[in-house]
ZALUMVEX-775485 format. One record per residue (C-alpha): residue number from 0; x, y, z. Coordinates in steps of 0.02 Angstrom, whole numbers, plus 50000, padded with zeros to 5 digits. Layout:
residues N
pt k: NUM, east: X, north: Y, up: Z;
...
end
This chain:
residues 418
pt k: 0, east: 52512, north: 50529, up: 61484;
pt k: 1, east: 52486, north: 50447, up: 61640;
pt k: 2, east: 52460, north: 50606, up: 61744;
pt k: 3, east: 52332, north: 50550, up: 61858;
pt k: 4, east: 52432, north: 50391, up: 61893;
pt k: 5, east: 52578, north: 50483, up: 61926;
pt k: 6, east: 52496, north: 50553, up: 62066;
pt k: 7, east: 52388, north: 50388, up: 62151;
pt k: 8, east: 52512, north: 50280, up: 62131;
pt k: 9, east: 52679, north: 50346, up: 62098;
pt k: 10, east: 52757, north: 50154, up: 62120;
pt k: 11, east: 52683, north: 50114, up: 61974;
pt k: 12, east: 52710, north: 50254, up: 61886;
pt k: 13, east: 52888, north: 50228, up: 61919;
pt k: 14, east: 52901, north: 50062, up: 61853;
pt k: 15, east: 52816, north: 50117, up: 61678;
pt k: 16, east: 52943, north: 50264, up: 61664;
pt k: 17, east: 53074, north: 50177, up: 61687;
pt k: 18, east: 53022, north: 50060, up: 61536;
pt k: 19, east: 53003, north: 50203, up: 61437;
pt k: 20, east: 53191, north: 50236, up: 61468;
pt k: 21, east: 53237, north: 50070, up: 61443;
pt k: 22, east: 53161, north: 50075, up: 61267;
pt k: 23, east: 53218, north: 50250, up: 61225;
pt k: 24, east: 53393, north: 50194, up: 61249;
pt k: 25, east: 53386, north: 50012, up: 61185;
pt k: 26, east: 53411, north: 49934, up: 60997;
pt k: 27, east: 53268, north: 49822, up: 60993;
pt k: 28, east: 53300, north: 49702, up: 60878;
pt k: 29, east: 53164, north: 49560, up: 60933;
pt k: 30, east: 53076, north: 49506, up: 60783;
pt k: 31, east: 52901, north: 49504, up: 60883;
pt k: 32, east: 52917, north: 49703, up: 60914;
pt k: 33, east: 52887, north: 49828, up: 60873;
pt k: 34, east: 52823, north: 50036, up: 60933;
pt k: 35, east: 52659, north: 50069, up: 60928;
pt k: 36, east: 52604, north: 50240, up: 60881;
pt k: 37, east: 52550, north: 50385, up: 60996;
pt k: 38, east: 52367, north: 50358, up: 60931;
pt k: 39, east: 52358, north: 50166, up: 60979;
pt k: 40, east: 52413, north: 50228, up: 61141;
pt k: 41, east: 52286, north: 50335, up: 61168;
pt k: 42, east: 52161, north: 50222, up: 61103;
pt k: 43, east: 52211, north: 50067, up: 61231;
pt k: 44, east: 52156, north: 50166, up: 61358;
pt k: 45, east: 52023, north: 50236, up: 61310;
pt k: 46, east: 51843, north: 50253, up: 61375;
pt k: 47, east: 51768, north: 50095, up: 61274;
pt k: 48, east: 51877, north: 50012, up: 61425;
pt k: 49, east: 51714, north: 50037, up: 61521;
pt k: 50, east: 51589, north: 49969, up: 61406;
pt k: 51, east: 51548, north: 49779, up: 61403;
pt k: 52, east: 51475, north: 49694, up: 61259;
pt k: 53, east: 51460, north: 49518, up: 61179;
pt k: 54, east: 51402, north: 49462, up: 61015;
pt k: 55, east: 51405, north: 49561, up: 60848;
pt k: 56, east: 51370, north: 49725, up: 60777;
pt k: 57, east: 51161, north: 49741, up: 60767;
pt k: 58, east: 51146, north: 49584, up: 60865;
pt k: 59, east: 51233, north: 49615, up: 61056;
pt k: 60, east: 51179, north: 49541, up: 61226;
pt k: 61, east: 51191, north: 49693, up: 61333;
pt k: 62, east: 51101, north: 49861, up: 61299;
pt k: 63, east: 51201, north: 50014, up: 61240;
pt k: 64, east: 51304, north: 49942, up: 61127;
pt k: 65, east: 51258, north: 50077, up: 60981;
pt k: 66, east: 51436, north: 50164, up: 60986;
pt k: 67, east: 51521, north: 49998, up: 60987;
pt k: 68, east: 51427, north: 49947, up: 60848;
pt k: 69, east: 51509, north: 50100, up: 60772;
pt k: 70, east: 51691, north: 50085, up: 60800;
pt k: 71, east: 51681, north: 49889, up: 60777;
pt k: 72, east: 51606, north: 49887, up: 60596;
pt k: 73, east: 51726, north: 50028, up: 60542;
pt k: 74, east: 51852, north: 49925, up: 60589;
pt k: 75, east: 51779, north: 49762, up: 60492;
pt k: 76, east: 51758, north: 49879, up: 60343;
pt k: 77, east: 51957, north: 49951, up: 60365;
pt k: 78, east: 52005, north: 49783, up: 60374;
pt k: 79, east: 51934, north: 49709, up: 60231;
pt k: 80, east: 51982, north: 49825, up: 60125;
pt k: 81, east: 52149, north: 49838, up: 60159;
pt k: 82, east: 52199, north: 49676, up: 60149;
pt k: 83, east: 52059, north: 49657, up: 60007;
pt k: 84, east: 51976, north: 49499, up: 60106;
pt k: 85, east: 51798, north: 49448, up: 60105;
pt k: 86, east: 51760, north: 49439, up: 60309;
pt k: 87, east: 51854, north: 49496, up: 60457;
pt k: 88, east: 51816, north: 49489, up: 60639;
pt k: 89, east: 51917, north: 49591, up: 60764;
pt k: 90, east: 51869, north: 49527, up: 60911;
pt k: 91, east: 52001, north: 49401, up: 60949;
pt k: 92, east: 52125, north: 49453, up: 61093;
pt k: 93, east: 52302, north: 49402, up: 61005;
pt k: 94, east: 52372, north: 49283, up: 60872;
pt k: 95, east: 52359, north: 49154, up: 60994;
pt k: 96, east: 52164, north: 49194, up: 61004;
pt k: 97, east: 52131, north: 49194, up: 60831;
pt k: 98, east: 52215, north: 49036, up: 60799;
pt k: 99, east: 52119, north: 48969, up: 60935;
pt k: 100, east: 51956, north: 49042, up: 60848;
pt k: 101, east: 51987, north: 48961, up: 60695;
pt k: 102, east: 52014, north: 48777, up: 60782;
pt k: 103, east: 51836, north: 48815, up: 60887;
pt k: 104, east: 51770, north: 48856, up: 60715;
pt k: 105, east: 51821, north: 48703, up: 60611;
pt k: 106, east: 51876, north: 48548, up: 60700;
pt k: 107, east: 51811, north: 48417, up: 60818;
pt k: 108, east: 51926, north: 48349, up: 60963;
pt k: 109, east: 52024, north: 48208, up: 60846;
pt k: 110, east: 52032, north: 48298, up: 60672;
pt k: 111, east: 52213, north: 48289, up: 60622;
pt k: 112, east: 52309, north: 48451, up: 60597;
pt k: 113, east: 52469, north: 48475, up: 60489;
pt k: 114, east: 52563, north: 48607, up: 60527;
pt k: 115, east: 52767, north: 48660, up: 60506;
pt k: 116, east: 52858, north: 48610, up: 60650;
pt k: 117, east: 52918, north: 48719, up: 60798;
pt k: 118, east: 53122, north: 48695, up: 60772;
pt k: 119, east: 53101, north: 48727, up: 60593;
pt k: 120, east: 53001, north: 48910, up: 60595;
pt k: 121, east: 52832, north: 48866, up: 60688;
pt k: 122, east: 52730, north: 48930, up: 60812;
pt k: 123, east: 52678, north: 48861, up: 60998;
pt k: 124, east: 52505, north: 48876, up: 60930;
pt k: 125, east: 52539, north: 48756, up: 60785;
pt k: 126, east: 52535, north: 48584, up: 60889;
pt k: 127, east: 52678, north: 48589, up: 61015;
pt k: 128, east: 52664, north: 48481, up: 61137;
pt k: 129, east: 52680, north: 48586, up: 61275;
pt k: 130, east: 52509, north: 48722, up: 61213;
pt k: 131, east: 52355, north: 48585, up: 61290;
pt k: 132, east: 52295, north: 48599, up: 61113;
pt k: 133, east: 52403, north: 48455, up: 61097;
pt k: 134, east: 52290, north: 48360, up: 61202;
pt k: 135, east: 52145, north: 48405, up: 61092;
pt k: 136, east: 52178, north: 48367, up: 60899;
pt k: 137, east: 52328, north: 48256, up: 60806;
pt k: 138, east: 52453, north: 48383, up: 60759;
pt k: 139, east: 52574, north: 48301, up: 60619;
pt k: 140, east: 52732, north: 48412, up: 60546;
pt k: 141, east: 52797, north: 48459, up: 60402;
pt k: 142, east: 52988, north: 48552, up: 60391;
pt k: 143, east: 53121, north: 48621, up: 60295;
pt k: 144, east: 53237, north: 48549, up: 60188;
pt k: 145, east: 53389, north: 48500, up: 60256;
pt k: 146, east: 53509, north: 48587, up: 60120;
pt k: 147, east: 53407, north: 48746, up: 60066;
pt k: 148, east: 53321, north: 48776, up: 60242;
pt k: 149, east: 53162, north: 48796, up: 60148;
pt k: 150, east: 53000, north: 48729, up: 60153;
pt k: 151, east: 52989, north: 48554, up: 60067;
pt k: 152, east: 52820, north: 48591, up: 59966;
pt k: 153, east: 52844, north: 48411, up: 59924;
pt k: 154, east: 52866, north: 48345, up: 60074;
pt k: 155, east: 52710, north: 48442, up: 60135;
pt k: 156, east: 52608, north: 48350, up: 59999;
pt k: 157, east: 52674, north: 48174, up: 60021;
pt k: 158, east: 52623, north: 48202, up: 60221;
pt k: 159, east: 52445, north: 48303, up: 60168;
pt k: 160, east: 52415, north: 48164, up: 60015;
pt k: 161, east: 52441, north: 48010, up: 60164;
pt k: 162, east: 52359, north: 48090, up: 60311;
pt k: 163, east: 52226, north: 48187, up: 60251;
pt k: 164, east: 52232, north: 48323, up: 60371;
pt k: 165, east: 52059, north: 48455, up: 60400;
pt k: 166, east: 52175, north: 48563, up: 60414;
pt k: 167, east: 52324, north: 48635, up: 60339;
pt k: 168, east: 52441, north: 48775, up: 60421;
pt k: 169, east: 52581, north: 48908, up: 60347;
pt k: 170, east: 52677, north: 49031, up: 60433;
pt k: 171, east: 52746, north: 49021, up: 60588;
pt k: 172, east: 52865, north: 49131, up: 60700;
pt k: 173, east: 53054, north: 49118, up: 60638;
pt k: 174, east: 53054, north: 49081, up: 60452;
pt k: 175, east: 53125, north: 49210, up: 60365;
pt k: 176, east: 53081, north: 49181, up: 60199;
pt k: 177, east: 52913, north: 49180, up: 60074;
pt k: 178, east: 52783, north: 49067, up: 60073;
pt k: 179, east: 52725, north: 48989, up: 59894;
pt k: 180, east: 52529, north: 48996, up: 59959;
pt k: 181, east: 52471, north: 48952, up: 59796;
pt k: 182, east: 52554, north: 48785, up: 59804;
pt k: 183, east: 52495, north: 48753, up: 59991;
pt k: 184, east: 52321, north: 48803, up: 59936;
pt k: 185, east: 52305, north: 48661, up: 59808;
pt k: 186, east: 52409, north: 48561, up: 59906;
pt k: 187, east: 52262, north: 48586, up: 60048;
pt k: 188, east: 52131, north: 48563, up: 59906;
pt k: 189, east: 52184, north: 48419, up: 59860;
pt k: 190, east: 52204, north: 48319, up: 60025;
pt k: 191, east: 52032, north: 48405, up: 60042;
pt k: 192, east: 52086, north: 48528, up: 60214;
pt k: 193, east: 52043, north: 48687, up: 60228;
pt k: 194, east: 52199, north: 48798, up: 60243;
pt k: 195, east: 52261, north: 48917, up: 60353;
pt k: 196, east: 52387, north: 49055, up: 60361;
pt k: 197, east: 52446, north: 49109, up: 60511;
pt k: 198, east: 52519, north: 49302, up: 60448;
pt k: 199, east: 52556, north: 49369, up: 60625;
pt k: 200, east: 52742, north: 49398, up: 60615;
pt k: 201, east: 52709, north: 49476, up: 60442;
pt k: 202, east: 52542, north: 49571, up: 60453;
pt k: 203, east: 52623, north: 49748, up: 60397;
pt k: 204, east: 52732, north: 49682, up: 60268;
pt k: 205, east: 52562, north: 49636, up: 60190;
pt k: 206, east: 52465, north: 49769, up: 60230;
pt k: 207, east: 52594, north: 49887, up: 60143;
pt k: 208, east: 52597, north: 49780, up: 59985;
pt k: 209, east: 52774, north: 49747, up: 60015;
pt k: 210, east: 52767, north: 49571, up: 60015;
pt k: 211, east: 52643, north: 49439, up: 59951;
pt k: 212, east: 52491, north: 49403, up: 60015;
pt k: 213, east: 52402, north: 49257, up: 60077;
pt k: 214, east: 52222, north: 49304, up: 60078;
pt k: 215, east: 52157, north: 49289, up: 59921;
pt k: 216, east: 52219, north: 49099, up: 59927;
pt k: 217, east: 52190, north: 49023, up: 60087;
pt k: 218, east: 52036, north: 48985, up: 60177;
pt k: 219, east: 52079, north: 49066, up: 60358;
pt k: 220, east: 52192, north: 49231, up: 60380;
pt k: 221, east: 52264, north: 49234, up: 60577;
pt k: 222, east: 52341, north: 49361, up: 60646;
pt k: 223, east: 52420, north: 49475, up: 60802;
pt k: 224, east: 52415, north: 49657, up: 60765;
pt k: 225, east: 52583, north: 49699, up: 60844;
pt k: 226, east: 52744, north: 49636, up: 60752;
pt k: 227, east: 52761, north: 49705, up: 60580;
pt k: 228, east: 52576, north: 49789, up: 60604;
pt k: 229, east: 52652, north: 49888, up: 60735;
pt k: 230, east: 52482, north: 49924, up: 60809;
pt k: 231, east: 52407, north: 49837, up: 61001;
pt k: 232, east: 52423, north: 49715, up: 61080;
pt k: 233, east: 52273, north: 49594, up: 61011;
pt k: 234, east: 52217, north: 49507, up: 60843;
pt k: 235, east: 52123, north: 49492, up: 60690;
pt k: 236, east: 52054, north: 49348, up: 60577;
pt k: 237, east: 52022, north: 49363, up: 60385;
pt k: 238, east: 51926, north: 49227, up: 60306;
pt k: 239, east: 51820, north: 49177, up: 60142;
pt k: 240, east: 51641, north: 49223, up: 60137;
pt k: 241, east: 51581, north: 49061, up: 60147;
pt k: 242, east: 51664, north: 49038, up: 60316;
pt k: 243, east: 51618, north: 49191, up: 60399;
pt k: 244, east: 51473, north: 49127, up: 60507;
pt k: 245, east: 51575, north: 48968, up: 60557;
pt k: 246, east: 51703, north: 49089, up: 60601;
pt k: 247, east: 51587, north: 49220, up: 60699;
pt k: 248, east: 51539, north: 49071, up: 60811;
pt k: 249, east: 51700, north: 48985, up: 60821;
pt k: 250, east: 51757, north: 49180, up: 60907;
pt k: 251, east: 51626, north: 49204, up: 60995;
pt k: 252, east: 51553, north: 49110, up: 61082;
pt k: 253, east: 51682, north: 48962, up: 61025;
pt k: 254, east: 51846, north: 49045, up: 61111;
pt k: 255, east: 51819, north: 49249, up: 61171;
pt k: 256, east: 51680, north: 49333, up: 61300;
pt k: 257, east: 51665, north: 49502, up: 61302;
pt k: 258, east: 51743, north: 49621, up: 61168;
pt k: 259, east: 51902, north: 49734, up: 61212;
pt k: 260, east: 51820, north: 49887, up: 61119;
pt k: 261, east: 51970, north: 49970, up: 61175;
pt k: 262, east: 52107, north: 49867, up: 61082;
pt k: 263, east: 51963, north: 49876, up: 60933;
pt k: 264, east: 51966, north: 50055, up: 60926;
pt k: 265, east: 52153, north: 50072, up: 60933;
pt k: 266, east: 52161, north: 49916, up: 60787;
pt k: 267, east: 52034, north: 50034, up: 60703;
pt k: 268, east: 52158, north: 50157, up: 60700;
pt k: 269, east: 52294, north: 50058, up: 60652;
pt k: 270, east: 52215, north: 49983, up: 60491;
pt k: 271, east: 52205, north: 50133, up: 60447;
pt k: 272, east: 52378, north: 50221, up: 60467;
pt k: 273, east: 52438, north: 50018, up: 60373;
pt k: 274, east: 52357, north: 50111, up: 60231;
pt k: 275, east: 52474, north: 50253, up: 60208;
pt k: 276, east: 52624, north: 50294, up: 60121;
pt k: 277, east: 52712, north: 50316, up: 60273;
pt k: 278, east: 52709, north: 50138, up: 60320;
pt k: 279, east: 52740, north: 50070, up: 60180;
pt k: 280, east: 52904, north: 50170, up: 60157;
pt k: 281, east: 52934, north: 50115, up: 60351;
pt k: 282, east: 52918, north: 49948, up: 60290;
pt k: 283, east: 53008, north: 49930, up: 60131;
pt k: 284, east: 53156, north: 49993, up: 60236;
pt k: 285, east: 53127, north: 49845, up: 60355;
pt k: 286, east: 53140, north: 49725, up: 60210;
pt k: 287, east: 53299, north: 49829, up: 60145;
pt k: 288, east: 53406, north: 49820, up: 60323;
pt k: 289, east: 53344, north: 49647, up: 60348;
pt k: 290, east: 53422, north: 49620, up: 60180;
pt k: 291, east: 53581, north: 49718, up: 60238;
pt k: 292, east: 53576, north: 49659, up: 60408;
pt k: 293, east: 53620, north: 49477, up: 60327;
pt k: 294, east: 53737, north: 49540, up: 60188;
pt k: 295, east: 53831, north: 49593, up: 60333;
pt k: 296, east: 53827, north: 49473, up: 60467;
pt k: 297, east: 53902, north: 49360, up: 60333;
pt k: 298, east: 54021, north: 49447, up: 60311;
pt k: 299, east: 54092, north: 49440, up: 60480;
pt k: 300, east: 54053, north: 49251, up: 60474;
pt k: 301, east: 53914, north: 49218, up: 60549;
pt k: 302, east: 53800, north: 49107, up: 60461;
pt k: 303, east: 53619, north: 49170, up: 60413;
pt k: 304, east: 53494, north: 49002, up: 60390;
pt k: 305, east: 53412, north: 48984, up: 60222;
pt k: 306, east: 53557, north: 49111, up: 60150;
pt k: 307, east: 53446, north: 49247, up: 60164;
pt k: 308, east: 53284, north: 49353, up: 60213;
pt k: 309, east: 53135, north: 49407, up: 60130;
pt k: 310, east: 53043, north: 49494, up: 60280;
pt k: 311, east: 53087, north: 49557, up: 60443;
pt k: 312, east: 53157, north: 49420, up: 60511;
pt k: 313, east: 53344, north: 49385, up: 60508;
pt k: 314, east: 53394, north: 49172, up: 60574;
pt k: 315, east: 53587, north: 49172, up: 60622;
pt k: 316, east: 53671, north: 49023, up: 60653;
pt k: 317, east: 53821, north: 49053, up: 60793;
pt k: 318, east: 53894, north: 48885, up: 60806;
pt k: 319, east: 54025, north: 48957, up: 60678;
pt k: 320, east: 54055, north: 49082, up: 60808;
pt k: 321, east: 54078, north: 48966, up: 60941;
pt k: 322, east: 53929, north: 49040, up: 61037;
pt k: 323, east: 53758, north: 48997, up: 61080;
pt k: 324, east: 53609, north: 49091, up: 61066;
pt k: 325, east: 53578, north: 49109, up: 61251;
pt k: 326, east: 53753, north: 49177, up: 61272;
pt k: 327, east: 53738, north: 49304, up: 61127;
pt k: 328, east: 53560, north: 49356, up: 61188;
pt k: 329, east: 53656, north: 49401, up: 61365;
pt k: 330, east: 53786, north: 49488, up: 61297;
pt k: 331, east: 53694, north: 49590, up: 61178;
pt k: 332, east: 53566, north: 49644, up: 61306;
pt k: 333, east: 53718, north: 49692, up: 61436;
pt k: 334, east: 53773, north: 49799, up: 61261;
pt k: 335, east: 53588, north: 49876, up: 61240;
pt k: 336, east: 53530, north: 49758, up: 61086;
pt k: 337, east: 53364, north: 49640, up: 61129;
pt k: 338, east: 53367, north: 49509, up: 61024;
pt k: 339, east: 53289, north: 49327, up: 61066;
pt k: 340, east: 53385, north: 49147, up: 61064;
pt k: 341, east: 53299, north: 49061, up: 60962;
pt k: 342, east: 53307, north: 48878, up: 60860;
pt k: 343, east: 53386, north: 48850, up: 60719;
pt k: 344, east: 53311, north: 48707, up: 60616;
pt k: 345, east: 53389, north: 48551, up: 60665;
pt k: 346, east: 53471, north: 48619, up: 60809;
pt k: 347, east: 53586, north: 48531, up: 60910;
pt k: 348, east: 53552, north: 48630, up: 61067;
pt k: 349, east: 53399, north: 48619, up: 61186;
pt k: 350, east: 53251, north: 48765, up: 61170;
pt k: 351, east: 53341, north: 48844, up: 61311;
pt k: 352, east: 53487, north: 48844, up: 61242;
pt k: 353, east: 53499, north: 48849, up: 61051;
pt k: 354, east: 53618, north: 48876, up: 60919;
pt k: 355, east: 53536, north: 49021, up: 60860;
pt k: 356, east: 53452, north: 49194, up: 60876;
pt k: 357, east: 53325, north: 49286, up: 60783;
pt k: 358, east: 53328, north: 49461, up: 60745;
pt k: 359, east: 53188, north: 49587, up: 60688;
pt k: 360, east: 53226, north: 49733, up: 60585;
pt k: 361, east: 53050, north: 49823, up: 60633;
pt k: 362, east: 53088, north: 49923, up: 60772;
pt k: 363, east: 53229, north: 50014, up: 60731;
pt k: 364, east: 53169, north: 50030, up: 60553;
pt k: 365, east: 53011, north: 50139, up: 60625;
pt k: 366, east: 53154, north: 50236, up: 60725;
pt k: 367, east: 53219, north: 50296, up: 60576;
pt k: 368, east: 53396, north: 50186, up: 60550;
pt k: 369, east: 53440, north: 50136, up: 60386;
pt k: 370, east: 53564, north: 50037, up: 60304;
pt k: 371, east: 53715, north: 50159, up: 60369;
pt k: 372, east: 53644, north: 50098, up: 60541;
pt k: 373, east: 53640, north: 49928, up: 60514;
pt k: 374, east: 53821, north: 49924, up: 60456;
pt k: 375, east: 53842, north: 49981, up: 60629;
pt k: 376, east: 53748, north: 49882, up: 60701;
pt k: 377, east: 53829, north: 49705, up: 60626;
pt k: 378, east: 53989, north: 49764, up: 60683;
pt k: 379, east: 53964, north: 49794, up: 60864;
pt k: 380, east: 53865, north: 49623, up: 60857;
pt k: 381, east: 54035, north: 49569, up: 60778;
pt k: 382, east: 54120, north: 49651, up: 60896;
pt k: 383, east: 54003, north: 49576, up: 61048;
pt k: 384, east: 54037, north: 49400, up: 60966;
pt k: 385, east: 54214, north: 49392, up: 60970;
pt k: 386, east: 54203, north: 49404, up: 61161;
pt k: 387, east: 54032, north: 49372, up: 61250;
pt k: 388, east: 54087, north: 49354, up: 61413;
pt k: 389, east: 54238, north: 49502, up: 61432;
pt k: 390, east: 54168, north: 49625, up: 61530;
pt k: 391, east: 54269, north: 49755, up: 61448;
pt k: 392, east: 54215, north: 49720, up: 61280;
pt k: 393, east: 54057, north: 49724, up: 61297;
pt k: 394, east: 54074, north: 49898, up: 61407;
pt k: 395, east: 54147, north: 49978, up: 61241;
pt k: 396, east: 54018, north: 49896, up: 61141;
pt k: 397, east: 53883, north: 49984, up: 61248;
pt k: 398, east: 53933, north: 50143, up: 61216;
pt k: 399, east: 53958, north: 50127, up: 61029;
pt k: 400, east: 53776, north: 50070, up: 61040;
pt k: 401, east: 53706, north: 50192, up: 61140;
pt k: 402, east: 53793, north: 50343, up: 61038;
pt k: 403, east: 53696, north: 50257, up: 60893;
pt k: 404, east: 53522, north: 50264, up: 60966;
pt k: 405, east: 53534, north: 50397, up: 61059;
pt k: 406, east: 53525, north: 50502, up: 60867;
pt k: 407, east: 53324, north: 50419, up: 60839;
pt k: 408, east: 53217, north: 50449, up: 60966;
pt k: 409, east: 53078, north: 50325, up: 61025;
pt k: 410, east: 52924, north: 50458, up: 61014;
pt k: 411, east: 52931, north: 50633, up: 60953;
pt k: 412, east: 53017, north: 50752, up: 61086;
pt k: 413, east: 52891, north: 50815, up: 61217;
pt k: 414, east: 52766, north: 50677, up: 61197;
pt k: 415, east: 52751, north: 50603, up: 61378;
pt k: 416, east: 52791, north: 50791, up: 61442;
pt k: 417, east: 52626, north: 50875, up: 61519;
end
């Protein structure tokens, strides 16, 4: 790959290599990450990079569209099947995007939005003051409950059954565990919202079967197509059949232009490979060292929020470890683990500071590290915790770390070689 740049512009070239490295010899352990595959690659790139189009399949605005027509309703048809929904639209550039779509397809500047709040597992798209959506409709919050660090289902009905909200949202970017969306579908019916799901940390978790899903009860399906889907960089929206044209507008021409056929055709390809028995064995091992990952972090005394995991994502408390979770974040990454500082709900600390971090089990789980690994893995964070800032330590945590990796490569051998 990457031959021709190699030679035009060998700065650049440079800079990508040497992220290639940096992966290839890095635990990434951000919850948001994940590898794509050779194929969606391949596909990002690809010659439907040339080709501009805008509206839908049979019905575009510029002539010689009859190929994209092609690789876009595949797609559609991939989609809905695999996550057995009645309309998709892949045209939406991330989760961000589709969220977006769905607000351009439903509400009027004004209409009140309730939504789970940032500190307590939500997502910047979700009403936080600092996305200008804020500016546009009434967000109100619901949270977590205080002892379990679970979603109050109660408290999200006494705030739907008082405000009356048009719309309802689940899911969010750092709750770790699963989502009752029968309850927050009547809950929604009965305040008379439609309701959302927001599914973009989770999409592959889903898509394998390995954990619940939200389609058949909720109204809207959002979602990125990286994380857990482990596919490019872009999105997808599911939705009932009653809402598809209300969504088709409220994409385009309500929040995208032109199509990315490229992303398309590598999300093409990646709703497919979702579909095979190879990813879901991939991820029912993320789910297992997520699992593990906890088991043993407690065991060294750090404290996991909510007690547990049910997906990818693991929520650890450090304030037992006398850290915080920009100091752990540092020293890890000076070790060669990524993870992300990240709030805990109710945190004491600022956003930029936090008690916490969140780690994803996805990456390395695709690498090919199982619970043996992970084991590993808790102890040098262990290790790491016991002194963040000794340069020493965290020297001879490196190169426990990188003896680890170094046994699971990235990509097959050979396959950025000419």
């Amino acid at each position: 790959m990457l031959k021709a740049t190699r030679v035009s512009d060998p700065e650049v070239y440079s800079i990508v290599a040497d992220e290639l490295s940096r992966q290839e010899h890095n635990i990434e352990m951000i919850a948001s990450e994940s590898t794509a595959p050779l194929e969606v690659l391949e596909l990002s790139g690809c010659i439907f990079t040339n080709k501009t189009t805008e509206g839908y399949p049979g019905a575009r605005f510029q002539a010689g569209s009859q190929v994209a027509d092609r690789i876009e309703n595949l797609g559609i048809e991939r989609a809905k099947k695999i996550f057995g929904a009645e309309h998709a639209n892949l045209q939406v550039y991330s989760g961000s995007t589709a969220n977006y779509s769905v607000y351009s397809a439903i509400l009027n500047p004004g209409d009140t939005v309730l939504s789970m709040r940032l500190d307590q597992g939500g997502h910047l798209t979700h009403g936080s003051p600092v996305n200008f959506l804020s500016k546009v409709y009434n967000y109100i919050f619901y949270g977590v409950d205080p002892k379990t660090e679970q979603i109050d289902y109660d408290g999200v009905e006494s705030i739907a059954a008082e405000n009356k909200p048009k719309l309802i949202i689940a899911g969010g970017s750092s709750y770790p565990r699963l989502i009752d969306y029968e309850r927050m579908s009547k809950i929604a019916k009965k305040a008379d919202a439609y309701f959302m799901v927001d599914m973009a940390h989770i999409a592959g978790l889903v898509a394998a079967g390995v954990i619940p899903s939200p389609v058949p009860y909720a109204d809207f399906v959002t979602s990125s197509t990286t994380k857990t889907f482990c596919g490019p960089r872009s999105g997808i929206v599911l939705c009932k059949a009653e809402h598809a044209k209300k969504l088709d507008k409220g994409v385009f021409p309500g929040a995208v232009g032109s199509i990315h056929l490229n992303t398309v055709a590598a999300k093409t390809f990646s709703l497919r490979y979702v579909a095979t028995p190879e990813f879901r064995k991939i991820m029912e091992q993320v789910v297992i060292n997520a699992k593990k990952l906890a088991e043993e972090l407690t065991s060294y005394g750090f404290r996991i929020v909510s007690g547990g995991t049910d997906n990818h994502i693991v929520l650890v408390d450090l304030r037992p470890k006398g850290a915080t979770g920009k100091i752990f974040q540092n020293a890890l990454e000076k070790v060669g683990i990524t993870v992300n500082k990240n709030m805990i709900p109710f945190d004491p600390e600022s956003p930029f500071v936090t008690s916490g971090v969140r780690i994803g089990l996805t990456s390395i789980s695709q690498r090919g590290l199982k619970e043996p690994e992970v084991i590993e893995i808790a102890a040098i964070m262990n290790q790491v915790a016991k002194a963040p800032e000794n340069l020493a330590n965290l020297e001879a945590c490196k190169i426990k770390a990188e003896e680890l990796i170094a046994k699971f490569p990235l990509y097959p051998v050979g396959s950025f070689e000419d």
